[in-house]
C-alpha positions, 0 to 999 in steps of 0.5 A, a space after each residue: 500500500 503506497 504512503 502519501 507523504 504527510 506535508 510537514 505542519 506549519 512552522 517546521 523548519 528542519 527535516 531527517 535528510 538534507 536538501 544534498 540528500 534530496 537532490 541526489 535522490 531526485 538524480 538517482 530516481 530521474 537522471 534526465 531531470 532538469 534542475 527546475 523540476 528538481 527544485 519544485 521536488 526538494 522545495 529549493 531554487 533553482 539556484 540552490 540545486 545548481 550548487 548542489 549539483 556542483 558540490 556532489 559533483 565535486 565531491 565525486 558523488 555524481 557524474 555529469 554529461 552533457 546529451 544534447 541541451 540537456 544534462 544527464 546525471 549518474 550516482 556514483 553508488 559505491 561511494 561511502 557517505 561523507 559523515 563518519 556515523 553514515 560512512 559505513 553506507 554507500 551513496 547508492 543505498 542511500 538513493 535507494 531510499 526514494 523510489 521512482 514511484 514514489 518521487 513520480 507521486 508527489 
């Protein structure tokens, strides 16, 4: 049974993942999407998705090529998350935690 997801209540201004999180999720589950669309999902501008972008991209976590006018993202899945109490996992199982179906529904 699929889970709507629960719009956090007036006033909340932290969740459990960050918007890095967010992002390379999104990436994983849509590797064509445009940074627009992106933005719309994690609840951030446009602008602040290109940063991330860079800094994941930077960091080894993401791979970007250019196809026609647009952007094709690969995770790199075996590489280990950056904070030493999450390090024993990997970028992959991590963009395992949102399906596509789920991120299609939202």
């Amino acid at each position: 049974m699929a889970r709507t997801p629960t719009p956090p209540p007036p006033g909340q201004t932290w969740g459990f993942l960050s918007n890095h999180a967010r992002v390379l999720i999104c990436l994983a589950a849509d590797p064509a999407a445009r940074m627009r669309d992106v933005a719309a999902r994690v609840g951030v501008t446009e602008r602040a998705v290109q940063r991330i972008v860079a800094e994941l991209r930077d960091a080894g976590y993401l791979t970007v090529t250019r196809v026609g006018r647009r952007n094709q993202y690969v995770v790199d899945r075996a590489r280990p998350l950056r904070h030493p109490m999450e390090a024993h996992s990997t970028a992959g199982r991590l963009a395992d935690f949102g399906s596509p179906k789920d991120l299609k529904a939202r």
